[in-house]
C-alpha positions in Angstrom: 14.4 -19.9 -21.8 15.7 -17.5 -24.6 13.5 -14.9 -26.1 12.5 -15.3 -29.5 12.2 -12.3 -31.7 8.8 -13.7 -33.1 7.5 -13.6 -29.6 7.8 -9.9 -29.1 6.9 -9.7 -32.5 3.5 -11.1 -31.7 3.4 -8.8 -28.7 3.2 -6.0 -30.5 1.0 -6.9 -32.8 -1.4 -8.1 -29.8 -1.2 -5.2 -28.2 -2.8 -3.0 -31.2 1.0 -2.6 -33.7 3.9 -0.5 -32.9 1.6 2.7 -34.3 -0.4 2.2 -30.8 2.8 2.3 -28.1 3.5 5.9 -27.2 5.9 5.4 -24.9 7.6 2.3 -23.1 10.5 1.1 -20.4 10.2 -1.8 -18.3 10.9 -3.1 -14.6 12.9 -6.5 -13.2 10.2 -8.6 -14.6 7.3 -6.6 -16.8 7.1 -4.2 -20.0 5.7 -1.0 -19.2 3.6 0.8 -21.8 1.6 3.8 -22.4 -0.6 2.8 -25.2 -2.7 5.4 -27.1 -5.6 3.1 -26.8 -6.0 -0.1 -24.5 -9.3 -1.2 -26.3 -6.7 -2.1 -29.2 -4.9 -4.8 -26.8 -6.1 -8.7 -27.9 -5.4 -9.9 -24.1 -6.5 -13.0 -25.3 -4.2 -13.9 -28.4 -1.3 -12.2 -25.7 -1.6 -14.0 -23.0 -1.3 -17.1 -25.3 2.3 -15.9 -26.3 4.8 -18.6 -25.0 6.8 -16.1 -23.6 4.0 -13.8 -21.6 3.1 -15.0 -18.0 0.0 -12.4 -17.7 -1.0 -9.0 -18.1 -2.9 -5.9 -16.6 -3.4 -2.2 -17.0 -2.7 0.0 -13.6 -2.2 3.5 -13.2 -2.7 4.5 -17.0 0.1 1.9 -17.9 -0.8 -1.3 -19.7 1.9 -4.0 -18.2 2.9 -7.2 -19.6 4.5 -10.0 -17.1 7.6 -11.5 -18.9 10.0 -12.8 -16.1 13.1 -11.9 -14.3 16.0 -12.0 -16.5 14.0 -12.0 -20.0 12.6 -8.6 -19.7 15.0 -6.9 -20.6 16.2 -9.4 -23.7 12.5 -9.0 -24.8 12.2 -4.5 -24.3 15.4 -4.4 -26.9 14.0 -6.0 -29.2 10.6 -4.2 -28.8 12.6 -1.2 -28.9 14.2 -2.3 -32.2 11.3 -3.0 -34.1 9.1 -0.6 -33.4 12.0 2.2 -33.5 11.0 4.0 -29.6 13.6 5.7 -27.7 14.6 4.3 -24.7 12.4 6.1 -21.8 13.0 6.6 -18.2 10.2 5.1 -15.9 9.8 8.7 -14.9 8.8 9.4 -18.2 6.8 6.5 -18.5 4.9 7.2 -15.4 4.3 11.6 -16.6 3.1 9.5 -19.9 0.7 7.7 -18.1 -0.5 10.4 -16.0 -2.3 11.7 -18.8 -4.2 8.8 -19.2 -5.9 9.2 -15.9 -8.5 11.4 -14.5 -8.6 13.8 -11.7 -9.6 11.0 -8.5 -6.8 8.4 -10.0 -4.6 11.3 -10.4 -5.4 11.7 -6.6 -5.3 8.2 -6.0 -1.9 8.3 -7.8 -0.2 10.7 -5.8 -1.0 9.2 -2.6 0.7 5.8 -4.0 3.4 7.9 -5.3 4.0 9.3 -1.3 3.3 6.3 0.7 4.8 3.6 -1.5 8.1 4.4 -0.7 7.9 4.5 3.3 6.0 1.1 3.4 8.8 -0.7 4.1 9.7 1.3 7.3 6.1 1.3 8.3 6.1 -2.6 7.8 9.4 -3.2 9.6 7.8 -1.3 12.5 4.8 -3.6 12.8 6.7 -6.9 12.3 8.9 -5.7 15.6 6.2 -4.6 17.3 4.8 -8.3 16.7 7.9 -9.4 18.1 7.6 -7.4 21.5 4.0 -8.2 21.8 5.5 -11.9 21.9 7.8 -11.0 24.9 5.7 -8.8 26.8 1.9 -9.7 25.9 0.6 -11.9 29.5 -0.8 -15.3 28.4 0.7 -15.8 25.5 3.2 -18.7 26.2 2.3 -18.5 30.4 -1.0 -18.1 32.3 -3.0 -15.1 31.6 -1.1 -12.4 33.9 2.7 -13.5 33.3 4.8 -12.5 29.9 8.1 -13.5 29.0 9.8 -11.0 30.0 7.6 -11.6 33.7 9.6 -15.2 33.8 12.6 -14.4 32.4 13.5 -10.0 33.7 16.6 -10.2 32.0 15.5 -10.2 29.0 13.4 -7.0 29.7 16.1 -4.3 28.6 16.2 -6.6 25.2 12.8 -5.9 24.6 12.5 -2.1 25.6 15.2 -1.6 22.8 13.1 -3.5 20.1 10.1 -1.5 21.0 12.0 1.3 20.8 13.4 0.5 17.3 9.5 -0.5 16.4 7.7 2.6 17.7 10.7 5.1 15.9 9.0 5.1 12.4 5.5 6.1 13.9 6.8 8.7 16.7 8.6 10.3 13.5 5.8 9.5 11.0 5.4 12.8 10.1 9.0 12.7 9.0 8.8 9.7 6.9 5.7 11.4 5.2 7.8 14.9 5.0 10.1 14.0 3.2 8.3 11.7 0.8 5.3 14.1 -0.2 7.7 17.1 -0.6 9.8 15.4 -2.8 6.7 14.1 -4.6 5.4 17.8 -5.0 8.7 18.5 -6.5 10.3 20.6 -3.4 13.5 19.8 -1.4 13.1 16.7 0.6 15.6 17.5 3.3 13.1 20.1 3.8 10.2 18.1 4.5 11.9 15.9 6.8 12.7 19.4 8.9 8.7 20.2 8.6 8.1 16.8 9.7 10.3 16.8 12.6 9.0 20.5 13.5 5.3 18.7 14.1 6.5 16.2 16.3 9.0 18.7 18.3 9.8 17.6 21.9 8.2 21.2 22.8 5.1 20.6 21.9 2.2 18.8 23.6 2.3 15.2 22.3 -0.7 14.4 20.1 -1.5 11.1 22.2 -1.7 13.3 25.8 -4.4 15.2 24.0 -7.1 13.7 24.9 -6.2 13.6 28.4 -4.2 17.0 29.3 -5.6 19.2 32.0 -4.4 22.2 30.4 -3.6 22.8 26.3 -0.2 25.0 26.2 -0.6 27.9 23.7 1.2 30.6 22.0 0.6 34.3 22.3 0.5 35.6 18.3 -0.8 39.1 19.2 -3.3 38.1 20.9 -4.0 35.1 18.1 -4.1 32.1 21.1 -2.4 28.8 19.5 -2.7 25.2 20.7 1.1 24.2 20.9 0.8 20.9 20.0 2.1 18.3 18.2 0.9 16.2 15.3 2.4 12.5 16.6 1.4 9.9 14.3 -1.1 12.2 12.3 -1.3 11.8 8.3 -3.2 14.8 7.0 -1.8 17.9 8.8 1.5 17.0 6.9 0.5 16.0 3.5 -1.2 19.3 3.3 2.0 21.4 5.3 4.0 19.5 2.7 1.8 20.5 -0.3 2.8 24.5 0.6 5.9 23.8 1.4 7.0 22.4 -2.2 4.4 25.1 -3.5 6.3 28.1 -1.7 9.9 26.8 -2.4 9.4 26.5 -6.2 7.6 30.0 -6.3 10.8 31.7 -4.5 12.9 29.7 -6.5 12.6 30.9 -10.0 12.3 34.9 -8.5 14.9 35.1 -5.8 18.8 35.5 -7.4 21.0 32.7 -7.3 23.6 34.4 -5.3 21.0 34.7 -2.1 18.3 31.5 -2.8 20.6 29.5 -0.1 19.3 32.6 2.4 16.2 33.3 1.5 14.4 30.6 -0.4 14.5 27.6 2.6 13.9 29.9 5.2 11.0 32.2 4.2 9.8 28.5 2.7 9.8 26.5 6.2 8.8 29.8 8.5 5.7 30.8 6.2 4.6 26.9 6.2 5.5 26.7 10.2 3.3 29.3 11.0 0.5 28.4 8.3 1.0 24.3 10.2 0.3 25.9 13.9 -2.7 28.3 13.0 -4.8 26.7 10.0 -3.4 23.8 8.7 -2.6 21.2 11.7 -5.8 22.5 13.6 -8.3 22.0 10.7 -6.8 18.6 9.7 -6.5 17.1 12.8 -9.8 18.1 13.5 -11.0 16.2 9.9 -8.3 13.6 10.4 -10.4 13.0 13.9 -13.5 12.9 12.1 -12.2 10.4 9.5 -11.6 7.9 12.2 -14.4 8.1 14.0 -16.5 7.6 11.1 -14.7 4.5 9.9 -15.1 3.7 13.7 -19.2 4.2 14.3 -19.6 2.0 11.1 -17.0 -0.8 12.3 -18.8 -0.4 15.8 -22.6 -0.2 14.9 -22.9 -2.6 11.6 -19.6 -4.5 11.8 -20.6 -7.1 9.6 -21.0 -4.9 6.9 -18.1 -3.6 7.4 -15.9 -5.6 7.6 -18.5 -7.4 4.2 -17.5 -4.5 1.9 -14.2 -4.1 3.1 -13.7 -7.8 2.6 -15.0 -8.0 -0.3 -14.3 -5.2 -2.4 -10.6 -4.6 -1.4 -9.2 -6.6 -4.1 -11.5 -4.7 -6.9 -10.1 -1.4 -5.0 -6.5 -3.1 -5.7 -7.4 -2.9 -9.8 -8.3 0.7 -9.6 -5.6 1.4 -7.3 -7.7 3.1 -4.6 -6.6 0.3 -1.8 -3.6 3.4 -1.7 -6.4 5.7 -0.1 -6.5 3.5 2.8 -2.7 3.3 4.0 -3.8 7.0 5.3 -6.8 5.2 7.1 -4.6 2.5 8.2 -2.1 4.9 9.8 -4.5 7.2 11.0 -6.3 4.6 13.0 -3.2 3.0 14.6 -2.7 6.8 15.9 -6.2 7.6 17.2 -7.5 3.8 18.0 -4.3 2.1 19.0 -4.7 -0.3 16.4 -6.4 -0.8 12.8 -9.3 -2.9 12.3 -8.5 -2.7 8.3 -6.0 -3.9 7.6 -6.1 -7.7 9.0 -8.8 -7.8 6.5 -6.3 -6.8 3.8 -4.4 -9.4 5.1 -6.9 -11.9 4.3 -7.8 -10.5 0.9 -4.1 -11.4 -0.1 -4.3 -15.1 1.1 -8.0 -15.3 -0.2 -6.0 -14.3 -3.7 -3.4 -16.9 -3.6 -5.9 -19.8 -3.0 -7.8 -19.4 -5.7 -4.4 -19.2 -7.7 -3.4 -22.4 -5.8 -6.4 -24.5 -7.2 -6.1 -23.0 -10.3 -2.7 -25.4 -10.2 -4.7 -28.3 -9.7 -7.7 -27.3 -12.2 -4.9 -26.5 -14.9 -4.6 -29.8 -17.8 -1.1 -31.5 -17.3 -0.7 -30.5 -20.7 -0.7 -26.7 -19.6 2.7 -26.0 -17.4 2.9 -22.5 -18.1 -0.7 -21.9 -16.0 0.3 -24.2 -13.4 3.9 -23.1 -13.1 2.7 -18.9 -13.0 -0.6 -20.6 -10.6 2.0 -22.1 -8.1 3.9 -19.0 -8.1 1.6 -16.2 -8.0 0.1 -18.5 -5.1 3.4 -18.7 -2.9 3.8 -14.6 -3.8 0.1 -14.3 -2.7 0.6 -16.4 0.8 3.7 -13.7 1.2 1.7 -10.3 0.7 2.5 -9.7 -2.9 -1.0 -10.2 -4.9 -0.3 -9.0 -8.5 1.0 -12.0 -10.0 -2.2 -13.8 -9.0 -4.7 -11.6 -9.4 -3.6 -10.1 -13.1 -2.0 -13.4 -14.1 -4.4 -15.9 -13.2 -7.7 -14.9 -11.2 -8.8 -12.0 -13.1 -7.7 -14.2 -16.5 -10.8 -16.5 -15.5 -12.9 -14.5 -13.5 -14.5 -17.5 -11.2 -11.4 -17.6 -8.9 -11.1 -13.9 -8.4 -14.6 -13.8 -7.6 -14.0 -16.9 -5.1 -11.3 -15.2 -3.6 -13.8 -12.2 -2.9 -16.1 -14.3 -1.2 -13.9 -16.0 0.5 -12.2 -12.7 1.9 -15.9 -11.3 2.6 -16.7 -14.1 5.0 -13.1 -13.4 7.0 -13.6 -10.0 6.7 -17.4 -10.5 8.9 -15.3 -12.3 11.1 -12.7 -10.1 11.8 -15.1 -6.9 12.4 -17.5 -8.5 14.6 -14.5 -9.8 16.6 -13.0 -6.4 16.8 -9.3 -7.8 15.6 -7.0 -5.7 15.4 -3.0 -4.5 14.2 -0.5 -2.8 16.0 0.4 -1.6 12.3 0.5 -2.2 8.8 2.9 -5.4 8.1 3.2 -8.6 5.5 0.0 -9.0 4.1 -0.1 -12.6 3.7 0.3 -15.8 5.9 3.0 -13.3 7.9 0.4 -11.4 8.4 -0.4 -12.4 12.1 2.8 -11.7 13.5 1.5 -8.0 13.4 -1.9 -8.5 15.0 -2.1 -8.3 18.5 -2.0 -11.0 20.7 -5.7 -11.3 22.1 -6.8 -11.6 18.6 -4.7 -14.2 17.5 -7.5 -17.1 17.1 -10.2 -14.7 15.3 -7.8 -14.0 13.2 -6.1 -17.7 12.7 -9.5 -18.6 12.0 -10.2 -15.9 9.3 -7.1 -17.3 7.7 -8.0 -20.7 7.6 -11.6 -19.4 6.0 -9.6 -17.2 3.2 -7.5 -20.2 2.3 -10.5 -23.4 2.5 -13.2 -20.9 0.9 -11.8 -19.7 -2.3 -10.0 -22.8 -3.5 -13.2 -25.1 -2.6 -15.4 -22.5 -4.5 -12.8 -22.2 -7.7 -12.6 -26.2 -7.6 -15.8 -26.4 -7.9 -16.8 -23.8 -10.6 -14.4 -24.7 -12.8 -16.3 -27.9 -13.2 -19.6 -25.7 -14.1 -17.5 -22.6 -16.0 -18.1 -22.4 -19.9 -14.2 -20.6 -19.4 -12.0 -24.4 -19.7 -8.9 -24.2 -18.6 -6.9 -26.0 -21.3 
């Protein structure tokens, strides 16, 4: 398919003239605007375009689905007619900033941290799946014997894939080092050292806490301070990492050039050191505790509900982007709990999605290959974790089988809390999705997956007999 110049024409015009585009770039497959107003975008004489395959707004940045291998064909010629200068996504993304207020700037910056160690975090619960498979009792044998119990030689095999698994969450505070200081516009080598300096061999390990006999402390002066470490805790370095950046930039532009390399890092990482130790770990570990626990006493006391909002509401949280508020909970829990109780719902959310999508295939007219070719798609991406193709390109588009795909994640999402399920971490969140929940909740959660896939598509079959919005 070739992109015609009266396609992006029409784009532009849709999306309120060239007059309303303040700034734009684009990705492997959409074009990413900041627009001075969105309530001047015609979504529906846009997404009727030939050559567009959906649309949404996230994050102050209206985005318009193209394709792999067009995008870029179709951003030159949007930047020849309406005369913009090619932007960085950087400079998209400082654009769109502006467009946001202060909790989705908050929201933002948490995406802009975690987003990038996801995939170490994801890795690390897909092997962990994979040693739960070799050394969980009763899985493929009777209830006492594992795998590795029938076959010993394979037990060395396994001990190194845990290993590898449990690396990214011994060193979490690493990972997130070096990704919030760089996001707060310090050095991130630094923040990996700050990272590593919580999780030091020295100090008492976070998860022997709860169960030491005696707390090691420092001396200060008399100041008495618990040495110990922050394993697997989110909060006591986002904030250590926040001063961190803060300190370096303030020594950099007033310390010489000829000495920064000696004074800057140093006086930056010992200041934040001692600030981590007496005020900051203590006071966010103790908040960090009571974060948990709080998401715990509801989860234990009125699962159903729970696991009802949850359920139900994580895909509208998905829109506003505050489902990025919850990788911290997710994290936090698999420290504290052994295991989160959120995310298999998320799981199910996803494949809830992708139904919905998938009947829309089969609601969709012959006549109409573009919805049932971006349906079939968006479903499979769905099925595989990735939700933004269906939701923006085809559920949201007709409302009934987003709000299908709700209910049908609701009534998983009861399930799953007042079984308790649980994930040894984050991982795919789709059909993949079960590799990473721990054995003995293998058929709550098998079942929760058959409800998110039947549910919504039956529900969006149906409705689209009864909705006044045809699908042509």
């Amino acid at each position: 398919m070739s992109v015609k110049r009266e396609d992006v024409l029409e784009i532009i015009e849709a999306i309120g003239g060239k007059d309303n585009i303040r700034t734009a770039t684009h990705c492997v497959t959409r074009l990413r605007l900041v627009l001075n107003d969105e309530k001047k975008v015609d979504k529906e004489r846009l997404e009727a375009i030939d050559l567009v395959k959906g649309s949404f707004s996230s994050n102050g940045q209206f985005q318009v689905v193209i394709g792999q291998g067009l995008v870029n064909k179709a951003y030159q010629i949007l930047a020849e007619e309406t005369g913009i200068e090619q932007a960085s996504k950087q400079d998209v993304k400082d654009a769109a900033t502006q467009n946001l207020n202060p909790l989705q700037r908050a929201i933002k910056v948490l995406a802009d941290i975690f987003i990038p160690i996801l995939p170490a975090i994801v890795t690390a619960g897909l092997l962990m799946g994979l040693n739960n498979i070799l050394t969980g009792p009763g899985i493929f044998f009777d209830k006492d014997t594992s795998v590795i119990d029938v076959y010993p030689q394979w037990a060395d095999l396994t001990n190194i894939i845990n290993l590898i698994a449990n690396t990214a969450f011994v060193f979490l505070p690493g990972l997130i080092g070096w990704s919030a200081v760089k996001r707060f516009g310090g050095s991130p080598l630094l923040g990996i050292v700050l990272g590593l300096m919580l999780v030091h061999p020295d100090l008492l390990n976070a998860w022997s806490y709860g169960t030491a006999e005696e707390i090691p402390t420092w001396n200060l002066f008399g100041l008495e301070v618990d040495k110990i470490g922050y394993q697997g805790q989110v909060l006591p370095i986002l904030f250590a990492s926040l001063l961190l950046a803060k300190i370096e930039k303030f020594l950099d532009k007033r310390v010489h050039d000829s000495i920064k390399l000696l004074v800057v890092a140093p006086v930056a990482l010992l200041i934040t050191g001692f600030a981590s130790f007496i005020l900051i770990g203590p006071v966010t570990f103790f908040l960090g505790n009571m974060l948990t626990d709080g998401v715990i006493w509801v989860f234990d006391h009125v699962s159903w509900l729970g696991g009802l909002l949850y359920g139900g509401l994580y895909a509208v949280m998905v829109i506003t982007g505050m489902h990025h508020t919850f990788l911290a909970v997710d994290l936090q829990l698999v420290s504290n709990a052994g295991g989160t109780f959120l995310w298999p719902i998320l799981a199910l959310s996803n494949i809830a999605q992708g139904s919905a999508a998938l009947a829309m295939m089969f609601v969709a007219k012959k006549e109409n290959e573009k919805l049932r070719g971006l349906a079939g798609t968006s479903a499979l991406s769905a099925y595989l974790g990735i939700t933004e193709p269906a939701m923006f390109g085809v559920n949201l588009r007709y409302k009934y089988p987003f709000i299908s795909a709700l209910i049908g994640s609701a009534i998983g999402g009861i399930l799953l809390a007042m079984t308790s399920t649980k994930a040894f971490s984050i991982g795919v969140g789709g059909l993949p999705g079960i590799l990473s929940i721990k054995s003995e909740y293998w058929v709550p959660f098998a079942i929760g997956m058959v409800i998110a896939i039947v549910v919504p598509f039956v529900l969006t079959m149906i409705w689209s007999k009864f909705s006044k919005n045809e699908v042509s």
